[in-house]
MDAnalysis code that builds the backbone (N, CA, C; Angstrom):
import MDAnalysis as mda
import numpy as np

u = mda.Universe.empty(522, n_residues=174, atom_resindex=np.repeat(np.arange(174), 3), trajectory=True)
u.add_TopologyAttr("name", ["N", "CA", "C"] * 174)
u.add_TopologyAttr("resid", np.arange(1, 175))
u.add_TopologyAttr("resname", ["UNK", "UNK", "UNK", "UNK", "UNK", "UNK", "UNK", "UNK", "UNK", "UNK", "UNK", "UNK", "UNK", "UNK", "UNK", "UNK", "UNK", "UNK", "UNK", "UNK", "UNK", "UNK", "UNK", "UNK", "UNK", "UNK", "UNK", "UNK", "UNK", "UNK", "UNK", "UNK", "UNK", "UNK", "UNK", "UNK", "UNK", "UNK", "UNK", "UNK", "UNK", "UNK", "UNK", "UNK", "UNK", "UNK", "UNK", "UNK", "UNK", "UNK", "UNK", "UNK", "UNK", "UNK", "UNK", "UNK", "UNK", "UNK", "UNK", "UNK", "UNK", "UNK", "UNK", "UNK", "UNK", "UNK", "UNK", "UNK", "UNK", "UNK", "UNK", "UNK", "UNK", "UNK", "UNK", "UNK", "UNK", "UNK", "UNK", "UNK", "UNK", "UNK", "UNK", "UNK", "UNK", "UNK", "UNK", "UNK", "UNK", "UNK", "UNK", "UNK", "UNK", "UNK", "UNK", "UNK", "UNK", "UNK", "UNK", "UNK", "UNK", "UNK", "UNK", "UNK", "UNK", "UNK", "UNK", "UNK", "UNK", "UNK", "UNK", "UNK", "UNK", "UNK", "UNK", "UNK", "UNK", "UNK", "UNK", "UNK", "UNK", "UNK", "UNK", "UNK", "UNK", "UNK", "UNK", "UNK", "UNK", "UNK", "UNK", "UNK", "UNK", "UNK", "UNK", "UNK", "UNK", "UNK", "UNK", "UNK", "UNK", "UNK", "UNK", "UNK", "UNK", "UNK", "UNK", "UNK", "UNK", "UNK", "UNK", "UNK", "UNK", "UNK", "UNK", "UNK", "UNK", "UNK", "UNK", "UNK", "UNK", "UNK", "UNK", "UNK", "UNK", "UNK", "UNK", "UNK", "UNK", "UNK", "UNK", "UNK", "UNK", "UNK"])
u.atoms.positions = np.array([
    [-15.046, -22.689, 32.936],
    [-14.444, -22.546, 31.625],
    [-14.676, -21.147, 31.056],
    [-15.624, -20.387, 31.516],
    [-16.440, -19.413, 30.789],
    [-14.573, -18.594, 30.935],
    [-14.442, -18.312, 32.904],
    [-13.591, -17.217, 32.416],
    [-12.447, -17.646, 32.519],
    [-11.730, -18.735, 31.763],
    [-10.979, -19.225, 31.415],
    [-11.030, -18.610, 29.610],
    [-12.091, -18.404, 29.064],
    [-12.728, -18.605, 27.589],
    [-12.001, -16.824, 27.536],
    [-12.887, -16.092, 28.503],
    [-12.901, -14.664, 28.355],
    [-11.233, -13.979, 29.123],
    [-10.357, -15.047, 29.607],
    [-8.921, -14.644, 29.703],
    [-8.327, -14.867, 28.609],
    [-8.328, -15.821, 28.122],
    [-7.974, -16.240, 26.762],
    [-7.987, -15.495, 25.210],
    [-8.955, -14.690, 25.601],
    [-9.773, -13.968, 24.119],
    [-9.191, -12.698, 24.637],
    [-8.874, -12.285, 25.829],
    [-9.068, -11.033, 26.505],
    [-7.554, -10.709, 26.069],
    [-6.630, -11.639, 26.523],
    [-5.386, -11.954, 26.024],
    [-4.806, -11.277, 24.741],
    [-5.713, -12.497, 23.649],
    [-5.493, -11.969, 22.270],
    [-6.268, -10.960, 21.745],
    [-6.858, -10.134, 22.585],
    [-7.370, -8.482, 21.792],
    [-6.478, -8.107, 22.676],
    [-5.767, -8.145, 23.399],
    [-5.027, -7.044, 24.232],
    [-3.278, -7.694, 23.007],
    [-3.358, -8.722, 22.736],
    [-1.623, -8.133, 21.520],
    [-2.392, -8.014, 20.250],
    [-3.819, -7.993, 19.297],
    [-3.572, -7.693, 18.484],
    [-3.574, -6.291, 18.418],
    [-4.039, -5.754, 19.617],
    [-4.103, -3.973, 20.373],
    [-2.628, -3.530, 19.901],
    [-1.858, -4.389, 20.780],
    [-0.599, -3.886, 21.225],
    [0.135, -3.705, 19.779],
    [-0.192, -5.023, 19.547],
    [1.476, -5.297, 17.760],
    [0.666, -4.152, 16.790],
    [-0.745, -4.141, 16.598],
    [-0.997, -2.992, 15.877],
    [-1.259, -1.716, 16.120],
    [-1.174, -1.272, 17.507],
    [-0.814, 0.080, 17.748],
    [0.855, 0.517, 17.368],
    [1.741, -0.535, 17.960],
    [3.429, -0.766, 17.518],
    [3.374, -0.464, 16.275],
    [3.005, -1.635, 15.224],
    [2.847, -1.168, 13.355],
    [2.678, 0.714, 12.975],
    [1.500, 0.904, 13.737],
    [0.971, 2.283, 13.515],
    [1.869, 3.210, 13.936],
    [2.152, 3.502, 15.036],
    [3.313, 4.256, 15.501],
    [4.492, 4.262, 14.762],
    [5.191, 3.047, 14.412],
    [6.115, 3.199, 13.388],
    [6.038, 3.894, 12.668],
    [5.040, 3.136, 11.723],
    [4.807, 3.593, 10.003],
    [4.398, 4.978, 10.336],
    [3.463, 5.573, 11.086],
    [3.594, 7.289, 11.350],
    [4.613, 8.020, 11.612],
    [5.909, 7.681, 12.315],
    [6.856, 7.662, 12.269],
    [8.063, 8.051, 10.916],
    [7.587, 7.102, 10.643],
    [8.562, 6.486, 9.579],
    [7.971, 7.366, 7.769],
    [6.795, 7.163, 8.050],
    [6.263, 7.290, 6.384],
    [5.506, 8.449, 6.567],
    [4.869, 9.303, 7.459],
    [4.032, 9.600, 7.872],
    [2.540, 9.083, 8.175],
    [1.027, 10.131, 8.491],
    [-0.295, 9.530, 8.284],
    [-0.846, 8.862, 6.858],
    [-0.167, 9.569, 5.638],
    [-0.896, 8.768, 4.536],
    [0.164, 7.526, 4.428],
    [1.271, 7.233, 4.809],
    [1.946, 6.176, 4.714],
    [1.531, 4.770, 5.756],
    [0.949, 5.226, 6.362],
    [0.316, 4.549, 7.743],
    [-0.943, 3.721, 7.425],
    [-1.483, 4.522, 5.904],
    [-2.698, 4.003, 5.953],
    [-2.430, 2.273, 5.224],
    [-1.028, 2.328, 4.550],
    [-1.447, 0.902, 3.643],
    [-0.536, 0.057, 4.662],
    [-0.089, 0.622, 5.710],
    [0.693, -0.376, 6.829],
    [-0.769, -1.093, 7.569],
    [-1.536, 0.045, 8.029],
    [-3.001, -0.411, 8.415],
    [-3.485, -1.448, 7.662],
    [-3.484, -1.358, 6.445],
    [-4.011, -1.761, 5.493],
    [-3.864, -3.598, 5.419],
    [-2.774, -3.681, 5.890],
    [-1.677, -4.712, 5.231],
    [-1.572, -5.436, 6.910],
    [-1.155, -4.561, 7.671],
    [-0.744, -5.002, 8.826],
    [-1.678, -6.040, 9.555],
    [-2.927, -5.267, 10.151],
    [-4.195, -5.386, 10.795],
    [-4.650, -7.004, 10.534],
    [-4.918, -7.313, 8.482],
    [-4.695, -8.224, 8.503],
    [-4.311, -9.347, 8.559],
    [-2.754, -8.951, 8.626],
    [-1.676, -10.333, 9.005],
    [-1.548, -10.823, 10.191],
    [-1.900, -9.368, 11.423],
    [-1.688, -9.648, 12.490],
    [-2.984, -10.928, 13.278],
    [-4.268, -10.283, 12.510],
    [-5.162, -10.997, 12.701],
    [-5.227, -12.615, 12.446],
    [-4.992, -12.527, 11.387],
    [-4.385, -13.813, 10.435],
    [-3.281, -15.084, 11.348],
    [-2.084, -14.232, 11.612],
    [-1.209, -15.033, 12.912],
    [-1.616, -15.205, 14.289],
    [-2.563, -14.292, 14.506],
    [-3.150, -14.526, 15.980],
    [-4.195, -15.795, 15.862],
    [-4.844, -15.702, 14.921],
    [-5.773, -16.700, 14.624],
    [-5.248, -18.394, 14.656],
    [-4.136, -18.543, 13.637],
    [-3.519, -19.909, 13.615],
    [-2.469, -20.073, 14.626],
    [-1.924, -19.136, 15.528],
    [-1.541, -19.640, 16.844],
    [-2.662, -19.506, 17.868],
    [-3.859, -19.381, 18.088],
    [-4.144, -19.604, 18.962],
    [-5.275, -20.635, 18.659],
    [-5.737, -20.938, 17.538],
    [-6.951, -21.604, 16.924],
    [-8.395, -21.107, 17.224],
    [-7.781, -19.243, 17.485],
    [-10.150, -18.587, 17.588],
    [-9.905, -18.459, 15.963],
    [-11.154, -17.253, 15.880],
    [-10.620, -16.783, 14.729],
    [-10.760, -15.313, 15.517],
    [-9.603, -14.333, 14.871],
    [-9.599, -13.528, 15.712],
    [-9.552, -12.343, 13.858],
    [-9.997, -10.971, 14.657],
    [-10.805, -9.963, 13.776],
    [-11.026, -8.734, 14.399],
    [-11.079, -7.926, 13.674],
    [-11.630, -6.560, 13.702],
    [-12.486, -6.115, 12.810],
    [-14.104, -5.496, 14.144],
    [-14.902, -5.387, 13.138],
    [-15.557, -4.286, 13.326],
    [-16.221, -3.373, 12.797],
    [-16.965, -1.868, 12.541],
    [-18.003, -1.911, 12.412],
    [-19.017, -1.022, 12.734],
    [-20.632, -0.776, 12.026],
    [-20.074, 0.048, 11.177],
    [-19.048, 0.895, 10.648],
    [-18.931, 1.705, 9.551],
    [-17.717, 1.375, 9.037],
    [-17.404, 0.578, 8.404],
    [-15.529, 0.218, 7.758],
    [-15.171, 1.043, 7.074],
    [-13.926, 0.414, 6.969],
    [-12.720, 1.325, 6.084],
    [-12.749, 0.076, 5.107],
    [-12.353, -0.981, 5.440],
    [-11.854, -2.512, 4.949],
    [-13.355, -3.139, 4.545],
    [-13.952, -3.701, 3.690],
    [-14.751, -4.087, 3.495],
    [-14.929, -5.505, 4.134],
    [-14.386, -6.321, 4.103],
    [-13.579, -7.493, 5.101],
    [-14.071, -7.589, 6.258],
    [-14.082, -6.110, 6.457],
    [-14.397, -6.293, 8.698],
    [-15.486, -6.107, 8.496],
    [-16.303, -5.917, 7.466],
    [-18.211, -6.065, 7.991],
    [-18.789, -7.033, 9.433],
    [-19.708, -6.183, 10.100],
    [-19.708, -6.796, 11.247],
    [-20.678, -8.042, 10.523],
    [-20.511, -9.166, 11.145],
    [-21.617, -10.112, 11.345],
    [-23.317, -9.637, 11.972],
    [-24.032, -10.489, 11.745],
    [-25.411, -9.771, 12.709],
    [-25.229, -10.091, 14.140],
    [-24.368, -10.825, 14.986],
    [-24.099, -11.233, 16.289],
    [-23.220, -9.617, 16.664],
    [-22.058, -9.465, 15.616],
    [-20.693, -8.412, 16.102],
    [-21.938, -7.066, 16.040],
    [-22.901, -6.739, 15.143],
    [-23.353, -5.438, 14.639],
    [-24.346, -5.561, 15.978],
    [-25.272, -6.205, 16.567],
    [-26.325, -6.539, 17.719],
    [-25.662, -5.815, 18.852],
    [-24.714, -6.352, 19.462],
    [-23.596, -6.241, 20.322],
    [-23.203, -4.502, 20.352],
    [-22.656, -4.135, 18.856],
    [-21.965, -3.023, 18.691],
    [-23.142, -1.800, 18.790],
    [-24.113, -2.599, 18.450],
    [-25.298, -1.479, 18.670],
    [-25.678, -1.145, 20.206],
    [-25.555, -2.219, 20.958],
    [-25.828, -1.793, 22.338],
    [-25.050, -1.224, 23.020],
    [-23.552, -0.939, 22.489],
    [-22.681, -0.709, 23.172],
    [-23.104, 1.319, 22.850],
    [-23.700, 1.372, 21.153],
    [-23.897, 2.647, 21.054],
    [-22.264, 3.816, 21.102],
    [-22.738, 4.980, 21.381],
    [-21.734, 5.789, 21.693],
    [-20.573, 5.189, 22.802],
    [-21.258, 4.962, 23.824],
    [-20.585, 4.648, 24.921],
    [-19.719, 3.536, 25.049],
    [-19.063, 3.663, 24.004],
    [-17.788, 1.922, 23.885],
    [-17.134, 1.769, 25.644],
    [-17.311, 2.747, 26.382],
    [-16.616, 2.507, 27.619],
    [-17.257, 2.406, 28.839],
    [-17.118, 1.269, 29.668],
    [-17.977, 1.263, 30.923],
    [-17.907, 2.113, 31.991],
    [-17.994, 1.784, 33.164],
    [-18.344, 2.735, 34.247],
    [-17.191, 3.300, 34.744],
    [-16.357, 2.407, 34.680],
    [-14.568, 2.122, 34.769],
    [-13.818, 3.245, 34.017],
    [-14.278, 3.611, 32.714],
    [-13.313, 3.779, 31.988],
    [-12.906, 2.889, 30.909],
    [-13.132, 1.587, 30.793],
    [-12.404, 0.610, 30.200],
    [-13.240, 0.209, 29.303],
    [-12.969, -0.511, 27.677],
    [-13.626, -0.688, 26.887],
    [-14.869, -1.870, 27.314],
    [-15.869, -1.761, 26.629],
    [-16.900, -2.798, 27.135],
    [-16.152, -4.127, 26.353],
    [-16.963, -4.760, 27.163],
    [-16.913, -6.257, 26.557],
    [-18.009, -7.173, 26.478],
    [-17.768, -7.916, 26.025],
    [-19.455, -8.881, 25.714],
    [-18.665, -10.546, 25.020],
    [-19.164, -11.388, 25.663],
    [-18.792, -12.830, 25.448],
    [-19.837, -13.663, 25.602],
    [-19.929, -14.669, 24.364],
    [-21.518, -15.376, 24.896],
    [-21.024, -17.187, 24.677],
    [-21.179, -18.319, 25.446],
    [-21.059, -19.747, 25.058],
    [-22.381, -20.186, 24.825],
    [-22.390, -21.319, 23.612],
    [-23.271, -21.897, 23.087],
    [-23.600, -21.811, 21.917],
    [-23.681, -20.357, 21.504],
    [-23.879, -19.715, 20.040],
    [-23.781, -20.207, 18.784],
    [-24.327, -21.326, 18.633],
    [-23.432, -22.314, 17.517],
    [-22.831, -23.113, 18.055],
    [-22.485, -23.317, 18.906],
    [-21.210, -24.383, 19.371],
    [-20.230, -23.702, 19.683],
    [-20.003, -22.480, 19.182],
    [-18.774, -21.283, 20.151],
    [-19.021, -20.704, 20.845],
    [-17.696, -19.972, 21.542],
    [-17.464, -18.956, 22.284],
    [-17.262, -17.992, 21.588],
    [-17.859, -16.596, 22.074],
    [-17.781, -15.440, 21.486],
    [-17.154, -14.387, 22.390],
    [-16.439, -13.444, 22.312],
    [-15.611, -12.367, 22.808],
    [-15.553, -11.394, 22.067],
    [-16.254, -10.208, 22.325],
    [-15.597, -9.040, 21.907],
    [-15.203, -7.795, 23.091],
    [-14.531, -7.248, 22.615],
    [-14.042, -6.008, 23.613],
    [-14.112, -4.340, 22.037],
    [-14.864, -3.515, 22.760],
    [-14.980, -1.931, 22.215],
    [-13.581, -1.277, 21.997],
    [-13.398, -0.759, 20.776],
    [-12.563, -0.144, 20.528],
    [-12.873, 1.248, 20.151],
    [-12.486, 1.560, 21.255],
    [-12.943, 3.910, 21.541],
    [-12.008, 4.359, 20.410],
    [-12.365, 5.193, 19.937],
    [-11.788, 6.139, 18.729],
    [-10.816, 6.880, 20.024],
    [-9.271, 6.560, 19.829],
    [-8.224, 7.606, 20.803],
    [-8.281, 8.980, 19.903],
    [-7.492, 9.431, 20.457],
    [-6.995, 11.072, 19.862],
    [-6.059, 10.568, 18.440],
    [-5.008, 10.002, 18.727],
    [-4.750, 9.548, 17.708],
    [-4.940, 8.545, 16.491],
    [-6.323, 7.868, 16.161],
    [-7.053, 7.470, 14.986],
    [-7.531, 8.870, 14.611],
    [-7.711, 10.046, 15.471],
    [-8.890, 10.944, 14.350],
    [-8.321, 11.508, 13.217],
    [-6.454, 11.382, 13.183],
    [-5.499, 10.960, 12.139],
    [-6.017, 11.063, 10.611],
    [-6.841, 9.498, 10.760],
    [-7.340, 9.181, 9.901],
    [-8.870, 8.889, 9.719],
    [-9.244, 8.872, 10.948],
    [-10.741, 8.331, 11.101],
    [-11.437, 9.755, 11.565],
    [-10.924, 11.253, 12.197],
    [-11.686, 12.002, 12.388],
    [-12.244, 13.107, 11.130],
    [-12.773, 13.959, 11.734],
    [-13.667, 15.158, 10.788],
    [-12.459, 15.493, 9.416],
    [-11.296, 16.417, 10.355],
    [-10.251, 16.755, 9.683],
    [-9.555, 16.185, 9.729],
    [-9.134, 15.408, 7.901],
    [-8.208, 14.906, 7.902],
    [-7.518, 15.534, 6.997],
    [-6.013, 15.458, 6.750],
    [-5.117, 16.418, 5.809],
    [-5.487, 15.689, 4.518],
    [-5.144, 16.670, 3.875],
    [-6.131, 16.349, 2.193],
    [-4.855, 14.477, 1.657],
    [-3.488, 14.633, 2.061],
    [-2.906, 13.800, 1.185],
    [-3.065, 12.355, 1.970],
    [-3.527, 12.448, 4.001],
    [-4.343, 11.075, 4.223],
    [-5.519, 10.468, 3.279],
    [-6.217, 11.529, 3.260],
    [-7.400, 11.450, 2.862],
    [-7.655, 10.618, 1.161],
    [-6.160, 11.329, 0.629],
    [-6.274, 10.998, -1.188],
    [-5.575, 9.063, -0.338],
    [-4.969, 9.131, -0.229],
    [-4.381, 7.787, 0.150],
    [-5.676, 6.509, 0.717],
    [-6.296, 6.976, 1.815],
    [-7.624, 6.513, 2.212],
    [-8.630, 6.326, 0.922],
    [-8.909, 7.074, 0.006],
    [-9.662, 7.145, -0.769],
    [-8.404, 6.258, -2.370],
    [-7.693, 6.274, -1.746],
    [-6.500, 5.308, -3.143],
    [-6.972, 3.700, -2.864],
    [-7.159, 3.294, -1.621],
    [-6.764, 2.297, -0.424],
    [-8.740, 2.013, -0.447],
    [-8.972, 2.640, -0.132],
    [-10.713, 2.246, 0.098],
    [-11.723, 2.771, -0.215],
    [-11.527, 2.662, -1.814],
    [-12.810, 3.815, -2.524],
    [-13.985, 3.996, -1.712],
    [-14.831, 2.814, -1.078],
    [-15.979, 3.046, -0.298],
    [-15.892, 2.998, 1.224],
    [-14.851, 3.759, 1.911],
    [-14.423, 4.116, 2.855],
    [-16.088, 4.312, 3.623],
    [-16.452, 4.153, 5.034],
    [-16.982, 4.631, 5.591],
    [-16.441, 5.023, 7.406],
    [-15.345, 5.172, 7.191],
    [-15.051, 5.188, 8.433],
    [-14.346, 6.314, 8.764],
    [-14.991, 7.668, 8.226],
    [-14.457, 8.518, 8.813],
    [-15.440, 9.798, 9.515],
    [-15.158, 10.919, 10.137],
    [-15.946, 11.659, 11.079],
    [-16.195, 11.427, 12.442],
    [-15.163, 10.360, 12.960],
    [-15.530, 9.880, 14.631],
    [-14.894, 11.540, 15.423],
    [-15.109, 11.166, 16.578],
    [-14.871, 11.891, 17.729],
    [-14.223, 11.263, 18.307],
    [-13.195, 11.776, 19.487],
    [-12.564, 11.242, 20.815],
    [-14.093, 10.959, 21.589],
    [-13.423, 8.841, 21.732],
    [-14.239, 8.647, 22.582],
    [-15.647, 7.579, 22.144],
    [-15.959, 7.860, 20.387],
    [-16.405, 7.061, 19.910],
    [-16.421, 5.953, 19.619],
    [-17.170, 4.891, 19.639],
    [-17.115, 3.679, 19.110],
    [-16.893, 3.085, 17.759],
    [-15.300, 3.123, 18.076],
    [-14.807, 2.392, 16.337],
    [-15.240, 1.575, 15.722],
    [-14.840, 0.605, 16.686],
    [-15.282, -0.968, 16.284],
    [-15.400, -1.698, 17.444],
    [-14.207, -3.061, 17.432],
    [-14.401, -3.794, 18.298],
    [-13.410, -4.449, 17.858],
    [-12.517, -5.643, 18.542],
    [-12.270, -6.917, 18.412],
    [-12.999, -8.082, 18.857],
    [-13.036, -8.936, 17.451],
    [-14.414, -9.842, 17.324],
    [-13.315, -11.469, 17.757],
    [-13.319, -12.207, 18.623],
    [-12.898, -13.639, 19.297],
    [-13.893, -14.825, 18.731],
    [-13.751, -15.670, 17.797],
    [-14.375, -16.643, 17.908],
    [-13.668, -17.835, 17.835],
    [-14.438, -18.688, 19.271],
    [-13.387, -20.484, 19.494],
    [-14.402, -20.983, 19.334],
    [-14.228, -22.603, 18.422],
    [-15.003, -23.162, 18.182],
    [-14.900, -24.339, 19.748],
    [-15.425, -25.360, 20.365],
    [-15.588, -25.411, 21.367],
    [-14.335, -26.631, 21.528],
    [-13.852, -27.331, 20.410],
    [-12.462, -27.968, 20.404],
    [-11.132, -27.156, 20.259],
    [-11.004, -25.917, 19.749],
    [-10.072, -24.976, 19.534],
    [-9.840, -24.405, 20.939],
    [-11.197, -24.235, 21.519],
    [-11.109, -23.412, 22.687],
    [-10.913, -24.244, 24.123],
    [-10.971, -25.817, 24.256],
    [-10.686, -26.496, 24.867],
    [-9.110, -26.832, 24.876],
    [-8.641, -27.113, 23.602],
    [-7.320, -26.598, 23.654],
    [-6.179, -25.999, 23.921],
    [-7.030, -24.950, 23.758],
    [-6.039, -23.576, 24.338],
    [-6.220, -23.306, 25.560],
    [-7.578, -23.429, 26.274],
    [-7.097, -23.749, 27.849],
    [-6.142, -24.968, 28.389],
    [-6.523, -25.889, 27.541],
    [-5.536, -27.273, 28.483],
    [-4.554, -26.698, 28.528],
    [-3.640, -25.555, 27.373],
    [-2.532, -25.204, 27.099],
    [-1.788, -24.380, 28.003],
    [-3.312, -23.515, 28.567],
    [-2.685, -22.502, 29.609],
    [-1.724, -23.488, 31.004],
    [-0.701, -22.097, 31.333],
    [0.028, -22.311, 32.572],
    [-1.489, -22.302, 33.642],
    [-1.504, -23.198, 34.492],
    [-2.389, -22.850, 35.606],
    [-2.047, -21.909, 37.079],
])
């Protein structure tokens, strides 16, 4: 079941990746970087929100330093995010991951989210003064900015309770 648990979770951080990298690209696109920030803003959570009640985890994004006050890590997500340290990426290349059963009665999944070239947008050293007034419109107690390419953003945080998550395997195609 375990990696039945960790395809499943692996799944849904890889589209809430996808639909909210899509959102972002647009709205940068479209509105520019300070217009991007209240699509972020707005988006991140809905997407989270619909991933959650179609699949029955609860699914999230979470930081040791936020933007969103909301994504505060838990002491399980912050434990985790601390060991991962600088190095959000394994030997591979590929973001770490960490999944634990029992924990309460759930399954837990997270996967590292590396600061790309394009978050330092908004999340690096220099940001253009009218992101920045927008960020600071959007999240007076912002702490999520000054990363590097390569840093550890956050994470996407997976939690199935052990009937939600029995579920959604019976559900899978085999």
């Amino acid at each position: 079941m375990t990696a039945q648990a960790e395809a499943r979770s692996g799944a849904l951080a890889d589209r809430f990746q996808k639909q909210l990298l899509g959102a972002l690209t647009a709205a940068i696109e479209s509105k520019g970087p300070a217009g991007a920030v209240n699509v972020c803003a707005t988006a991140a959570p809905e997407l989270a929100e619909q991933l959650s009640k179609e699949s029955g985890a609860t699914v999230r994004r979470t930081a040791l330093r936020t933007r969103n006050p909301a994504a505060q890590a838990d002491a399980t997500e912050q434990r985790v995010m601390d060991l991962w340290g600088a190095a959000p990426l394994d030997g591979n290349g590929r973001p770490r991951r960490w999944s634990s059963s029992g924990e309460a009665g759930e399954y837990r999944y997270m996967r590292a989210i590396p600061t790309a070239p394009m978050c330092l947008t908004c999340h690096g050293d220099a940001i253009a003064p009218d992101v920045l007034a927008a960020i600071k419109a959007r999240y007076p107690q912002d702490q999520a900015t000054g990363f590097r390419p390569g840093e550890l953003r956050g994470a996407f945080s997976i939690r199935w309770d052990e009937a939600a998550l029995a579920r959604a395997i019976a559900k899978s195609p085999q």
